[in-house]
PDB file of N, H, CA, C and O in Angstrom:
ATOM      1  N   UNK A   1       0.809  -1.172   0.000  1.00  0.00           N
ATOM      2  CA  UNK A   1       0.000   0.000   0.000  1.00  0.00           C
ATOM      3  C   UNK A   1       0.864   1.251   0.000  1.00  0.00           C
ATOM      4  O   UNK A   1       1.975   1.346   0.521  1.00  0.00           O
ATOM      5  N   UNK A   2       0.136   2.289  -0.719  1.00  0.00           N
ATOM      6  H   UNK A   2      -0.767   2.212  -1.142  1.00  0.00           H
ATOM      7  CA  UNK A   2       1.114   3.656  -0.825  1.00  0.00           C
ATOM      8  C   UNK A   2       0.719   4.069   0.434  1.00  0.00           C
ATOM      9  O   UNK A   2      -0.255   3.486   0.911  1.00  0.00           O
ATOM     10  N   UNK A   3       1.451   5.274   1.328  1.00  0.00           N
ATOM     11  H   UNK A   3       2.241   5.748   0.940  1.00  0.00           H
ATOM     12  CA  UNK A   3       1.155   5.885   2.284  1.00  0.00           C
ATOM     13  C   UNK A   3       0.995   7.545   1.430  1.00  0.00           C
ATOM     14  O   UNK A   3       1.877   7.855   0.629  1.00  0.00           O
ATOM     15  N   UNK A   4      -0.217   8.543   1.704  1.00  0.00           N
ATOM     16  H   UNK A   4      -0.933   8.291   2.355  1.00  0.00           H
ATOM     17  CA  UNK A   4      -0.429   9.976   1.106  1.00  0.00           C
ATOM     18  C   UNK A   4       0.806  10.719   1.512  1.00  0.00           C
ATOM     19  O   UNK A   4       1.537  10.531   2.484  1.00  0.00           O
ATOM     20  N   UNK A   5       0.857  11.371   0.807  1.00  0.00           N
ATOM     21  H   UNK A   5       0.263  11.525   0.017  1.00  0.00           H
ATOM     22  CA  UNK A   5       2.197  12.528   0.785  1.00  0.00           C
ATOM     23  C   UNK A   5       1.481  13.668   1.905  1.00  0.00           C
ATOM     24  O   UNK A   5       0.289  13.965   1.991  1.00  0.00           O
ATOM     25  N   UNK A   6       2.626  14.182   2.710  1.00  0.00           N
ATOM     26  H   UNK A   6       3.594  13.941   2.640  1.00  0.00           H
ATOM     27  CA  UNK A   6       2.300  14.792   3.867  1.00  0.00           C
ATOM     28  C   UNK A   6       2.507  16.503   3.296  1.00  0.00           C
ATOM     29  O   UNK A   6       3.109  16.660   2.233  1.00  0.00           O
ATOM     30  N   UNK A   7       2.092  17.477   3.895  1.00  0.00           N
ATOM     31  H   UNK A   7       1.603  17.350   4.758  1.00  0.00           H
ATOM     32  CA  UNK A   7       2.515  18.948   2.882  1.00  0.00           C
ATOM     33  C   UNK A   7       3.606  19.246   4.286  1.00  0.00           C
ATOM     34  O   UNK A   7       3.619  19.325   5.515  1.00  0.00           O
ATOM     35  N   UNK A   8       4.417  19.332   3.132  1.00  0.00           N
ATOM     36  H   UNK A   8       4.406  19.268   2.134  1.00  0.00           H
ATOM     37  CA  UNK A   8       5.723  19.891   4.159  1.00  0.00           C
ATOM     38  C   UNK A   8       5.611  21.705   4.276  1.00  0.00           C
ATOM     39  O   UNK A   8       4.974  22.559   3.661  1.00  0.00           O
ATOM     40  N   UNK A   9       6.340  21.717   5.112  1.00  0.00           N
ATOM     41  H   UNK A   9       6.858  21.023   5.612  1.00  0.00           H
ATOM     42  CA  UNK A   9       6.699  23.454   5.275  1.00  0.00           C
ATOM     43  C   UNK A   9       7.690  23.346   5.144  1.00  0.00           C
ATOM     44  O   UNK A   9       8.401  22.705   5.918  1.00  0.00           O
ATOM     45  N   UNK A  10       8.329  24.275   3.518  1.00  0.00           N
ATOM     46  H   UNK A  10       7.751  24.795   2.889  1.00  0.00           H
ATOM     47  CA  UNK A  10       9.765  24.790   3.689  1.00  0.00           C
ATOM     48  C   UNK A  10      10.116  26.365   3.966  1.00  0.00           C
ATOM     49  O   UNK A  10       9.389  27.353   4.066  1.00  0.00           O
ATOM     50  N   UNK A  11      11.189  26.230   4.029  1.00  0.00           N
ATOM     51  H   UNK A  11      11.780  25.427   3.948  1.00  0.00           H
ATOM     52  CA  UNK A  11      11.615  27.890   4.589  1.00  0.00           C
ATOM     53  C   UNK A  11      12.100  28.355   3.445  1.00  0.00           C
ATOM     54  O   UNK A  11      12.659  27.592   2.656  1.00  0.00           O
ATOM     55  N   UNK A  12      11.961  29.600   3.211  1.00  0.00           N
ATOM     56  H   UNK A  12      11.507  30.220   3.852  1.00  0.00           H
ATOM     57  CA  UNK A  12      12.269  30.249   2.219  1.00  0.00           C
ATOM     58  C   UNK A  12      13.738  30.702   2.068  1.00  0.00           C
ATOM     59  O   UNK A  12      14.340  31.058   3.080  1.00  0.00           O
ATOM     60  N   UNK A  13      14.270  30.710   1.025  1.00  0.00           N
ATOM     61  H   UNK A  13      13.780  30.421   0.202  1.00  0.00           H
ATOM     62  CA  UNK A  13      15.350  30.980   0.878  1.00  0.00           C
ATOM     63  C   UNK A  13      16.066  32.330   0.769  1.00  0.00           C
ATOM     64  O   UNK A  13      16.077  32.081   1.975  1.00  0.00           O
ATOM     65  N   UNK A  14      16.415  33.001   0.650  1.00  0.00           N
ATOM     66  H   UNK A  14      16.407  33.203  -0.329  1.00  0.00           H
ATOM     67  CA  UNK A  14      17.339  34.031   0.813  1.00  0.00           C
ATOM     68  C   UNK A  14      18.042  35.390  -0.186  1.00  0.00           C
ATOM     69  O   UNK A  14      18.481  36.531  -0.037  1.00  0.00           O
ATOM     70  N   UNK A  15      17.804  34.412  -1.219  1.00  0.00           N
ATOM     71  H   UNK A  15      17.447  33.486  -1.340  1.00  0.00           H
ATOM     72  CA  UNK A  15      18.018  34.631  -2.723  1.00  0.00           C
ATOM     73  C   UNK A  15      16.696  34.531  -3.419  1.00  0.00           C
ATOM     74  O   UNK A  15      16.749  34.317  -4.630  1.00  0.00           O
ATOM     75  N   UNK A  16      15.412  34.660  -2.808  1.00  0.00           N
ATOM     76  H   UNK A  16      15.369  34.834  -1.824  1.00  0.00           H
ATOM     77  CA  UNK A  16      14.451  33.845  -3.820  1.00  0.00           C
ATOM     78  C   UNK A  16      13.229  34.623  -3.620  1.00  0.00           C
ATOM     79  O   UNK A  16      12.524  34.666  -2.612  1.00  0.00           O
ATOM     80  N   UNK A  17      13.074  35.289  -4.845  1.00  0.00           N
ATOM     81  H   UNK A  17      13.647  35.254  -5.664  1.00  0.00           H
ATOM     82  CA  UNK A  17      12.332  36.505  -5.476  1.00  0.00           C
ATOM     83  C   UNK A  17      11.127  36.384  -5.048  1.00  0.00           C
ATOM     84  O   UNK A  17      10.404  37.322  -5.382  1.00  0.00           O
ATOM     85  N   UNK A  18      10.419  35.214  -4.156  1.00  0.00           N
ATOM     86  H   UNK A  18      11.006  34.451  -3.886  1.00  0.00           H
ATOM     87  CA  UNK A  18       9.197  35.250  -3.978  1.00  0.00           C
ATOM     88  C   UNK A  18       8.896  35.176  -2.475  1.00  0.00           C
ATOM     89  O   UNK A  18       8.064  34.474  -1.901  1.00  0.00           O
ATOM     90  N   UNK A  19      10.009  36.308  -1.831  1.00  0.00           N
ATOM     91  H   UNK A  19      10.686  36.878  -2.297  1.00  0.00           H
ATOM     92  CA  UNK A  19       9.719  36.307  -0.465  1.00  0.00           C
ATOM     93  C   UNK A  19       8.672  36.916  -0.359  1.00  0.00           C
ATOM     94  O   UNK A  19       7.961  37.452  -1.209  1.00  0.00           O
ATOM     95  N   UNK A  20       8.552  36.793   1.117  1.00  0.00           N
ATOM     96  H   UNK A  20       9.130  36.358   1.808  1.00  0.00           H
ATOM     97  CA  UNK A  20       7.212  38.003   1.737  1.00  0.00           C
ATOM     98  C   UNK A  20       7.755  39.716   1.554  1.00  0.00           C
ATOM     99  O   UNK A  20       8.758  40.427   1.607  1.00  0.00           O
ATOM    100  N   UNK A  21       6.659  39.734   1.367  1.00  0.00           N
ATOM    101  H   UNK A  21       5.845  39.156   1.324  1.00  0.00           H
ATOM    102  CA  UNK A  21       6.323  41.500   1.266  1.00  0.00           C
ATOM    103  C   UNK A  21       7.408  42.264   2.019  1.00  0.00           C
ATOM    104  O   UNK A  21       7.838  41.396   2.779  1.00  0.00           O
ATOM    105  N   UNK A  22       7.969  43.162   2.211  1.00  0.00           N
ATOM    106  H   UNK A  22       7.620  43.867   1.594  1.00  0.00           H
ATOM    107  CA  UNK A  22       8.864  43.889   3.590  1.00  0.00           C
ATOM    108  C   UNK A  22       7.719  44.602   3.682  1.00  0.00           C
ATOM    109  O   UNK A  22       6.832  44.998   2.927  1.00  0.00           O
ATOM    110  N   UNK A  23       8.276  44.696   5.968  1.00  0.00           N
ATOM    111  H   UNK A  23       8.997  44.374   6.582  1.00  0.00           H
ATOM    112  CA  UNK A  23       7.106  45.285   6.346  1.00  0.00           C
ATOM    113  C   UNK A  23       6.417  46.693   6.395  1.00  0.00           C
ATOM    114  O   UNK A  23       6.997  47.710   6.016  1.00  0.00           O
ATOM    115  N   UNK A  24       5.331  46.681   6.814  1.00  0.00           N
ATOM    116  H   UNK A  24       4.859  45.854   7.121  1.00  0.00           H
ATOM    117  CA  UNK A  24       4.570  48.278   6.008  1.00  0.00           C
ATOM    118  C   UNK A  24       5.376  49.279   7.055  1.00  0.00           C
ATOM    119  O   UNK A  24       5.513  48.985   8.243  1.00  0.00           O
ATOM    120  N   UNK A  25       5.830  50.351   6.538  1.00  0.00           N
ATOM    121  H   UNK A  25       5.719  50.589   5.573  1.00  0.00           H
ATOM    122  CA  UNK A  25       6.501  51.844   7.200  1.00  0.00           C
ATOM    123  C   UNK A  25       5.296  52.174   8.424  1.00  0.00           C
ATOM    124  O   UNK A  25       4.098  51.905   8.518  1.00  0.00           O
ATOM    125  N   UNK A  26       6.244  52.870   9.259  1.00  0.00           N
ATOM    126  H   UNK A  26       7.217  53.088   9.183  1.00  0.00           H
ATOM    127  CA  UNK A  26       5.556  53.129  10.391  1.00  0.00           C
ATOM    128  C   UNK A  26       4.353  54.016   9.984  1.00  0.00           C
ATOM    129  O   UNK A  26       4.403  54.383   8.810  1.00  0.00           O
ATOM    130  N   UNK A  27       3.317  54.426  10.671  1.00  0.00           N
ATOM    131  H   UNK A  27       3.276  54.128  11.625  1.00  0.00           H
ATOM    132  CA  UNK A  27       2.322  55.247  10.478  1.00  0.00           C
ATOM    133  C   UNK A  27       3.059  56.660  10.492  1.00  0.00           C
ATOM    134  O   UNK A  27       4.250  56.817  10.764  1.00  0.00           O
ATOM    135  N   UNK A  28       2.239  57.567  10.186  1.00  0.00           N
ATOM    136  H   UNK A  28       1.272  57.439   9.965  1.00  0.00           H
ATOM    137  CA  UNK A  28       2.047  58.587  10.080  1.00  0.00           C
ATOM    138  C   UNK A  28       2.077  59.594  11.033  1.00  0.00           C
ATOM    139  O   UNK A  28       0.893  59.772  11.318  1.00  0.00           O
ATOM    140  N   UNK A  29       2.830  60.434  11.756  1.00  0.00           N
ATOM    141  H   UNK A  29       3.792  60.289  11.524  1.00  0.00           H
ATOM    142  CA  UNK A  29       2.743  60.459  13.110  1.00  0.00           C
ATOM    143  C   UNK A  29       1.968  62.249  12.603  1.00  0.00           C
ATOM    144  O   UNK A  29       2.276  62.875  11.589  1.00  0.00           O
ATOM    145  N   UNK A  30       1.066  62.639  13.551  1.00  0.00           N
ATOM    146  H   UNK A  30       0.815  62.130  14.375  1.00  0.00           H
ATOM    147  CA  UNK A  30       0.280  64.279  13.229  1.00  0.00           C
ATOM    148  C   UNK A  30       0.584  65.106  14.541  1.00  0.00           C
ATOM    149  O   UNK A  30       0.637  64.526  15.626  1.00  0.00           O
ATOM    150  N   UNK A  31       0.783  66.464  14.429  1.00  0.00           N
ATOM    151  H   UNK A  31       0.740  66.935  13.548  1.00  0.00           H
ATOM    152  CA  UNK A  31       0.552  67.028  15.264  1.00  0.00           C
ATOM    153  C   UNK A  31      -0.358  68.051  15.487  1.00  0.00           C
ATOM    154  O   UNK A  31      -1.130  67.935  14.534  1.00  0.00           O
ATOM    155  N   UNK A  32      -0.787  69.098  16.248  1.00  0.00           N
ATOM    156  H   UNK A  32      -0.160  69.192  17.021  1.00  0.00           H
ATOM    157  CA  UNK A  32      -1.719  69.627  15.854  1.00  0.00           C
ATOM    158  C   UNK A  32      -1.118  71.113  15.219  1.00  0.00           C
ATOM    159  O   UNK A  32       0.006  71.538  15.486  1.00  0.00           O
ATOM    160  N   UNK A  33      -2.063  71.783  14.361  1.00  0.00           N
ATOM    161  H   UNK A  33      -2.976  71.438  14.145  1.00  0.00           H
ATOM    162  CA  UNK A  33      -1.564  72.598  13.554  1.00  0.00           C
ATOM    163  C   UNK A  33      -1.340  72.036  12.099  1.00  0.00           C
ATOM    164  O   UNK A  33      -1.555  72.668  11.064  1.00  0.00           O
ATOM    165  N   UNK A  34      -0.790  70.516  12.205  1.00  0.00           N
ATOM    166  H   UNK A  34      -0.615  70.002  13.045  1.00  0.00           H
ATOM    167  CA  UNK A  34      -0.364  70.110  11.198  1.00  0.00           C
ATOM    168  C   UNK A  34      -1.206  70.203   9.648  1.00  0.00           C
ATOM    169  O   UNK A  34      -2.132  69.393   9.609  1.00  0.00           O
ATOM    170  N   UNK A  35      -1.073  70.932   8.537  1.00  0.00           N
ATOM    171  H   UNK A  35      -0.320  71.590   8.568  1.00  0.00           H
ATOM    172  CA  UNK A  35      -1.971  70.610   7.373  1.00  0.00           C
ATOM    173  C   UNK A  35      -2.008  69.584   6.455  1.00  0.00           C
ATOM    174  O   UNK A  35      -0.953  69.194   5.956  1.00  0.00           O
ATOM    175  N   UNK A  36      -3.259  68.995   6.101  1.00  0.00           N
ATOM    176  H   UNK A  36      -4.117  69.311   6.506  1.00  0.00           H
ATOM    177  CA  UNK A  36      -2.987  67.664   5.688  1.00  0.00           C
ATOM    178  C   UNK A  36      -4.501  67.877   4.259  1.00  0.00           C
ATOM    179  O   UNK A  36      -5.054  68.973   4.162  1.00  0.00           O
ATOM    180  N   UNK A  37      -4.781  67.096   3.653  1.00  0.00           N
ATOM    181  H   UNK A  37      -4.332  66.206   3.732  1.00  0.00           H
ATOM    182  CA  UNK A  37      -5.229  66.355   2.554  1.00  0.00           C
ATOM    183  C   UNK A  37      -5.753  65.422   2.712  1.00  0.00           C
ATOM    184  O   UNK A  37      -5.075  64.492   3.147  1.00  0.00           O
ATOM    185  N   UNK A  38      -7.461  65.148   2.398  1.00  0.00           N
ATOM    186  H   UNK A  38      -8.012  65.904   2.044  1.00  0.00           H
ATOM    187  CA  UNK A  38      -7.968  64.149   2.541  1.00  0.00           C
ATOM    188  C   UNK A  38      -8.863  63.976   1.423  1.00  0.00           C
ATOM    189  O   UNK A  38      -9.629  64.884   1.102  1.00  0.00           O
ATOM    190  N   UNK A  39      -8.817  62.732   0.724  1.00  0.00           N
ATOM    191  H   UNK A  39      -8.194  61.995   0.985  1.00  0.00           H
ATOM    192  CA  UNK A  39      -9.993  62.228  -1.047  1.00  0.00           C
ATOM    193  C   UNK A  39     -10.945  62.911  -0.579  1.00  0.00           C
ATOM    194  O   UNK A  39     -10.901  64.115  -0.832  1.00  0.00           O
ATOM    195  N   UNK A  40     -12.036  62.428   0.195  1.00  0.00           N
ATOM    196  H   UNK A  40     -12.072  61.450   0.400  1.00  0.00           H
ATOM    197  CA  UNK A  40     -13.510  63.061   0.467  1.00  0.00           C
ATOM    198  C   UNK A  40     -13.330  64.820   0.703  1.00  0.00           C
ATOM    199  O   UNK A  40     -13.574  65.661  -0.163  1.00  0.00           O
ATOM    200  N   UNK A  41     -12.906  65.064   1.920  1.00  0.00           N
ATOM    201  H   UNK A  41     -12.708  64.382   2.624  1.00  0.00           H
ATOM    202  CA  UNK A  41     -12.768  66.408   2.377  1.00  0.00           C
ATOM    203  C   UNK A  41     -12.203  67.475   2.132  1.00  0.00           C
ATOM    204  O   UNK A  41     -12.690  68.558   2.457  1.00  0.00           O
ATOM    205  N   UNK A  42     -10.878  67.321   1.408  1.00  0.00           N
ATOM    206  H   UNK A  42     -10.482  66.442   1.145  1.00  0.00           H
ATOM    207  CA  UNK A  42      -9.744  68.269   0.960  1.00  0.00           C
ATOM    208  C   UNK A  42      -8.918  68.889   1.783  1.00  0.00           C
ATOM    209  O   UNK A  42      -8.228  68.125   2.457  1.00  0.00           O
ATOM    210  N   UNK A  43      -8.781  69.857   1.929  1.00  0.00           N
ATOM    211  H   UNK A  43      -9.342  70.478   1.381  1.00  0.00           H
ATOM    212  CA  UNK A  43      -7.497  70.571   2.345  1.00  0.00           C
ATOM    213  C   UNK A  43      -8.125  70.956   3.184  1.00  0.00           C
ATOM    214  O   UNK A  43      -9.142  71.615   2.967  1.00  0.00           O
ATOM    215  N   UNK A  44      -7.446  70.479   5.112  1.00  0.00           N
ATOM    216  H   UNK A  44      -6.619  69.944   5.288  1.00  0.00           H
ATOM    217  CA  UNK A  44      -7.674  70.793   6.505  1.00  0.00           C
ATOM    218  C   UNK A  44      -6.848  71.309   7.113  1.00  0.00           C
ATOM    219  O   UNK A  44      -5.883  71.830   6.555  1.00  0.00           O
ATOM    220  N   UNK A  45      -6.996  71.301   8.320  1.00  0.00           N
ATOM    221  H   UNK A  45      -7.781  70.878   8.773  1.00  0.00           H
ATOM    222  CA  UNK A  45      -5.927  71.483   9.733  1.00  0.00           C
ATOM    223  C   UNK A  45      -6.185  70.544  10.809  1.00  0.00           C
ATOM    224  O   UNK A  45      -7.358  70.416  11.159  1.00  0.00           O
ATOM    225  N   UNK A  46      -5.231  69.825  11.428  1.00  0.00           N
ATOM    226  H   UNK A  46      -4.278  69.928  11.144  1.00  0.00           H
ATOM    227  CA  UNK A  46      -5.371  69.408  12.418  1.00  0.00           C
ATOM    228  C   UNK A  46      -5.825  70.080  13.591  1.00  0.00           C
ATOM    229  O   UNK A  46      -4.940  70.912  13.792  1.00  0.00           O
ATOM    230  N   UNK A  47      -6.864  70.231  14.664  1.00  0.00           N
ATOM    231  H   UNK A  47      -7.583  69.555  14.500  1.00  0.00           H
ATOM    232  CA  UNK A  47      -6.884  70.948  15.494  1.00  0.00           C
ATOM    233  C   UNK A  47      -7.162  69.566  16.799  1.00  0.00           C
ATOM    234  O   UNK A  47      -7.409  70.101  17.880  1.00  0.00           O
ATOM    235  N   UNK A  48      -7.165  68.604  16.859  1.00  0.00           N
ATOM    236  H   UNK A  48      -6.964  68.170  15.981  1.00  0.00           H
ATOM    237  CA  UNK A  48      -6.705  67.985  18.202  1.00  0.00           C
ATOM    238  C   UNK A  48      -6.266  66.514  18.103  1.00  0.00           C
ATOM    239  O   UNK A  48      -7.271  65.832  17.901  1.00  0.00           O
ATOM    240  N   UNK A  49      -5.451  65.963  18.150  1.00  0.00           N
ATOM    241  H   UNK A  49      -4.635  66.517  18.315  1.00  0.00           H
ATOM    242  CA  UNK A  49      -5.024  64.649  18.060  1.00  0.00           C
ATOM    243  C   UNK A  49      -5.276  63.744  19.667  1.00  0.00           C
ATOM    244  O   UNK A  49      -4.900  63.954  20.820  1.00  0.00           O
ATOM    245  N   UNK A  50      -6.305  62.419  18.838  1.00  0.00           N
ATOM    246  H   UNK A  50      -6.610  62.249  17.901  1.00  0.00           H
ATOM    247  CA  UNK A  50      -6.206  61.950  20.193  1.00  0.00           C
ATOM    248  C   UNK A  50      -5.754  60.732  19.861  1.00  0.00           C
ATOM    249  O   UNK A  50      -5.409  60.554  18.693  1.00  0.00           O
ATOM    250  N   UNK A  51      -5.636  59.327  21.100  1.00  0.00           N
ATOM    251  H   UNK A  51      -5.915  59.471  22.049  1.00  0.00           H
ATOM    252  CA  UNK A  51      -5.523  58.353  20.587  1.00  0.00           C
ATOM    253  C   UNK A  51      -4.849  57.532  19.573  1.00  0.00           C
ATOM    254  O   UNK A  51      -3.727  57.086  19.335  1.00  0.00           O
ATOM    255  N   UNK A  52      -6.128  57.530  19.042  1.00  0.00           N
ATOM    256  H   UNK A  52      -7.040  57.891  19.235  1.00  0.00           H
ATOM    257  CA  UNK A  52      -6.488  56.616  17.549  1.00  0.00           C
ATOM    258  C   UNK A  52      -7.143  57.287  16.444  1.00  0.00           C
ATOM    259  O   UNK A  52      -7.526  56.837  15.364  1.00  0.00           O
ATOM    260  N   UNK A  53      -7.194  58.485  16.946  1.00  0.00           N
ATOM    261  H   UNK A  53      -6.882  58.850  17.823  1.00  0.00           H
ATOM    262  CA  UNK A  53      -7.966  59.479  16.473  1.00  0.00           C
ATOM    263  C   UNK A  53      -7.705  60.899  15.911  1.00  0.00           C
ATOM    264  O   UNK A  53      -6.624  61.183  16.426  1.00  0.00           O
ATOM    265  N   UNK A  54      -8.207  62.307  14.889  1.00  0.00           N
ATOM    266  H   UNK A  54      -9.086  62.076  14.471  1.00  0.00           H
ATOM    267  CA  UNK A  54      -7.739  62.750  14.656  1.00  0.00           C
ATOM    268  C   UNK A  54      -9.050  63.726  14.476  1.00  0.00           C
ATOM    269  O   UNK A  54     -10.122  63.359  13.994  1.00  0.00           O
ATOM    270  N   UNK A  55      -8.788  64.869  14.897  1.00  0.00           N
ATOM    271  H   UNK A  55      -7.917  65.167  15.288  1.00  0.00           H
ATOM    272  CA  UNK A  55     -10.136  65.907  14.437  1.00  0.00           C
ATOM    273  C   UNK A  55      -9.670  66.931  13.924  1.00  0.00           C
ATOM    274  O   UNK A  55      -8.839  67.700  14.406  1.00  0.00           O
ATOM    275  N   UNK A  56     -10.398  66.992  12.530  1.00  0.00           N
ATOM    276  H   UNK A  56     -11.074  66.367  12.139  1.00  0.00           H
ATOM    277  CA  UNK A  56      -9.533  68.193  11.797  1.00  0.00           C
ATOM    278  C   UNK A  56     -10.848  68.560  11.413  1.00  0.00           C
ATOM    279  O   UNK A  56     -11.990  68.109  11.491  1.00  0.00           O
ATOM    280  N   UNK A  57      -9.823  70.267  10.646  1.00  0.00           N
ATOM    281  H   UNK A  57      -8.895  70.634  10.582  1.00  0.00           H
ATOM    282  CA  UNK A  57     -10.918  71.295  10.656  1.00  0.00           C
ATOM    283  C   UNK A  57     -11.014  71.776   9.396  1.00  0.00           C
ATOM    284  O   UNK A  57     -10.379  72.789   9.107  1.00  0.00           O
ATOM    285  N   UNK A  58     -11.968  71.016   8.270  1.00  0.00           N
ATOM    286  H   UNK A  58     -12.485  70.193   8.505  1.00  0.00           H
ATOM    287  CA  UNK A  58     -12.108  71.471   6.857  1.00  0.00           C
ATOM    288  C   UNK A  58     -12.822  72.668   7.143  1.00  0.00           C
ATOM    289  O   UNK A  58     -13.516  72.975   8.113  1.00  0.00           O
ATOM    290  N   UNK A  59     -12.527  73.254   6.151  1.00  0.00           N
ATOM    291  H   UNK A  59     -11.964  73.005   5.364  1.00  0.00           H
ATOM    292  CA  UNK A  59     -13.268  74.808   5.975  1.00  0.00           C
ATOM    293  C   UNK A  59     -14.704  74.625   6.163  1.00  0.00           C
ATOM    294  O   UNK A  59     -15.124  75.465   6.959  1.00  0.00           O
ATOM    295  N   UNK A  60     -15.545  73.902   5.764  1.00  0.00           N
ATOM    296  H   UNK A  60     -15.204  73.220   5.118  1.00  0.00           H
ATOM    297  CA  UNK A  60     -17.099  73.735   5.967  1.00  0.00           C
ATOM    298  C   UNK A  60     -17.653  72.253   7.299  1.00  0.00           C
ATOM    299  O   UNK A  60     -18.503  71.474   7.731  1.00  0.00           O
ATOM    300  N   UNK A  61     -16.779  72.618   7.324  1.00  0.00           N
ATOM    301  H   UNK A  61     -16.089  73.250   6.973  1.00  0.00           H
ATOM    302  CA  UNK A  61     -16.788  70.663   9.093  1.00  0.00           C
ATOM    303  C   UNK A  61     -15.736  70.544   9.444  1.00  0.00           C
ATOM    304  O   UNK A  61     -14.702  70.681   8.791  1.00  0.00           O
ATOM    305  N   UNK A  62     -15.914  70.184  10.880  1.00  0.00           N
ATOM    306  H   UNK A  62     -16.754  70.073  11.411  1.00  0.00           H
ATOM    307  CA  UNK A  62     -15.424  69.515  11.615  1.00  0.00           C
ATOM    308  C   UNK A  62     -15.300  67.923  11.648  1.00  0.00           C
ATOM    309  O   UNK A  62     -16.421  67.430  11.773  1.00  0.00           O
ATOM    310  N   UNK A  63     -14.416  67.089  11.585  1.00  0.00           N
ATOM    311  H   UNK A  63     -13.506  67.490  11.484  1.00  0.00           H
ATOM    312  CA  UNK A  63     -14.296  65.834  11.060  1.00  0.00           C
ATOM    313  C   UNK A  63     -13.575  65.291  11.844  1.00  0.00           C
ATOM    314  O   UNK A  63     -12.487  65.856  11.951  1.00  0.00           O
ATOM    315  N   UNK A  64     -13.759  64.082  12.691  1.00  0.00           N
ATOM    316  H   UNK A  64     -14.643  63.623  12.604  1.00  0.00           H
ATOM    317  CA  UNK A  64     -13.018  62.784  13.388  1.00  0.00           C
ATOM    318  C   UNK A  64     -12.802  61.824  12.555  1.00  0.00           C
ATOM    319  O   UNK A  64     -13.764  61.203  12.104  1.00  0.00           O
ATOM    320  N   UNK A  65     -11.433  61.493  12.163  1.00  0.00           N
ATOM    321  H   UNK A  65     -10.652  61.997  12.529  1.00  0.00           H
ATOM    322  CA  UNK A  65     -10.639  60.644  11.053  1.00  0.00           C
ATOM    323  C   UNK A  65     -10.295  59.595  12.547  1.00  0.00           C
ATOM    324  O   UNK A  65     -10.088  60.051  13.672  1.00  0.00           O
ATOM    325  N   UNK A  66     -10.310  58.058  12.155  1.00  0.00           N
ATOM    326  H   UNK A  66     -10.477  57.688  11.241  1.00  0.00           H
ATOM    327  CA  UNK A  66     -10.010  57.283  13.183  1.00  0.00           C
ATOM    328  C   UNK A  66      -8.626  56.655  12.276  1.00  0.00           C
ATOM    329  O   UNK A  66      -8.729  56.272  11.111  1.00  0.00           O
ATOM    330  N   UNK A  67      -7.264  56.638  13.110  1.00  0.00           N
ATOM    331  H   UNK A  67      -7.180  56.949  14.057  1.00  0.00           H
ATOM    332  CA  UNK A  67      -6.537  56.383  12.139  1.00  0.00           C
ATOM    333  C   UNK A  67      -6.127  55.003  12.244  1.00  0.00           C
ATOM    334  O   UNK A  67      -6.039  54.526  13.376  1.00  0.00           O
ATOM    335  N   UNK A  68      -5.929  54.466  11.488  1.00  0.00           N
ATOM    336  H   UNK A  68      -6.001  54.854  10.568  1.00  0.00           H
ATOM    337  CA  UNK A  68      -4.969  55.132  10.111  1.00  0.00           C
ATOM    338  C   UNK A  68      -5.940  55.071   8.462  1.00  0.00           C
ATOM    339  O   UNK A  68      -6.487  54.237   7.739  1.00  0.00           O
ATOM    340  N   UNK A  69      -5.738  56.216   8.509  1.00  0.00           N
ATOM    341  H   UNK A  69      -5.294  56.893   9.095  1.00  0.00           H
ATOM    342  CA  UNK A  69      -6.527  56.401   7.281  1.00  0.00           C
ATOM    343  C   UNK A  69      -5.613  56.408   6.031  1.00  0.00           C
ATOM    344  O   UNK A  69      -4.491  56.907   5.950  1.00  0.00           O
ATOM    345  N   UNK A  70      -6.320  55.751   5.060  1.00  0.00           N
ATOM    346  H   UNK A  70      -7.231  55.346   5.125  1.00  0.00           H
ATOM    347  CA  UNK A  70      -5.354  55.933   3.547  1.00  0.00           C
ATOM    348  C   UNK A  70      -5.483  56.936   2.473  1.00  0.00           C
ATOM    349  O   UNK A  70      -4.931  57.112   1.387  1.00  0.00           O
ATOM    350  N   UNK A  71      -6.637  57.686   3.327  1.00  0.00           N
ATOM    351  H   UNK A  71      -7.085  57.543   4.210  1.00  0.00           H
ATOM    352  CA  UNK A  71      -7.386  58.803   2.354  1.00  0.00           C
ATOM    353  C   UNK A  71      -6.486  59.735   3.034  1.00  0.00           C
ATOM    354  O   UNK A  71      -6.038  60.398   2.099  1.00  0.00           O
ATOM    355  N   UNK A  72      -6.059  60.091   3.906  1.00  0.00           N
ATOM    356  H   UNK A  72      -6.423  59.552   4.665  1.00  0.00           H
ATOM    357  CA  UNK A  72      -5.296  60.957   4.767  1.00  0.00           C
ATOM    358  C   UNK A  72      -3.570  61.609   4.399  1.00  0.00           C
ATOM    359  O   UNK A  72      -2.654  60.789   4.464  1.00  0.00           O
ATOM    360  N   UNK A  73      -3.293  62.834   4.090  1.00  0.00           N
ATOM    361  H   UNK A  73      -4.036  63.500   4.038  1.00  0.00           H
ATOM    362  CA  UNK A  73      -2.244  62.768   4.179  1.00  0.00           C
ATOM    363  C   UNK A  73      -1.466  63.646   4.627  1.00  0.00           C
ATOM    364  O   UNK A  73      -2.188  64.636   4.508  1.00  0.00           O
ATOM    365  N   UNK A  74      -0.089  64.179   5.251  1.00  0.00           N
ATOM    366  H   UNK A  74       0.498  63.375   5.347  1.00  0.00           H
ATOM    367  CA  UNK A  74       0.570  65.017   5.652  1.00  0.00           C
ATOM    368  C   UNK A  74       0.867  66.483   4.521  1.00  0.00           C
ATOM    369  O   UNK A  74       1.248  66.176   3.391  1.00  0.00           O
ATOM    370  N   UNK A  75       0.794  67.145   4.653  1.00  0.00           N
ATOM    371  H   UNK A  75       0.485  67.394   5.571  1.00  0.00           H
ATOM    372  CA  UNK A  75       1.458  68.285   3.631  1.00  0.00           C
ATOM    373  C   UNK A  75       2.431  68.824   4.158  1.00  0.00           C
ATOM    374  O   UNK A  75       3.056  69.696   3.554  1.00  0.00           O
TER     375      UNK A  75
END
């Protein structure tokens, strides 16, 4: 009788183009004052950083961004 083939785990090699990803860059760090860019909202100001959190001040709203946002960006 045959015995089924077992799935091995190999380790990846060193040289070999189909490693994992390198890892994602640190976040984004804001302060307040800071001006930033957002897809939906456009061009803000930071006016209080909390947390996980970020409340900025578009010209027509006030807006809580929970971060990390990808729509979000530093200027």
């Amino acid at each position: 009788m045959m015995r089924p083939a077992h799935a091995v785990t190999r380790r990846p090699l060193s040289t070999s183009p189909f490693d994992a990803p390198p890892p994602a860059p640190p976040a984004e760090r804001f302060a307040v004052q800071d001006q930033v860019t957002h897809d939906k909202y456009g061009l803000g100001r930071v006016i209080s950083v909390q947390e996980e959190a970020l409340v900025i001040d578009f010209a027509s709203r006030r807006v809580r961004i929970v971060m990390p946002c990808a729509k979000l960006a530093k200027l």
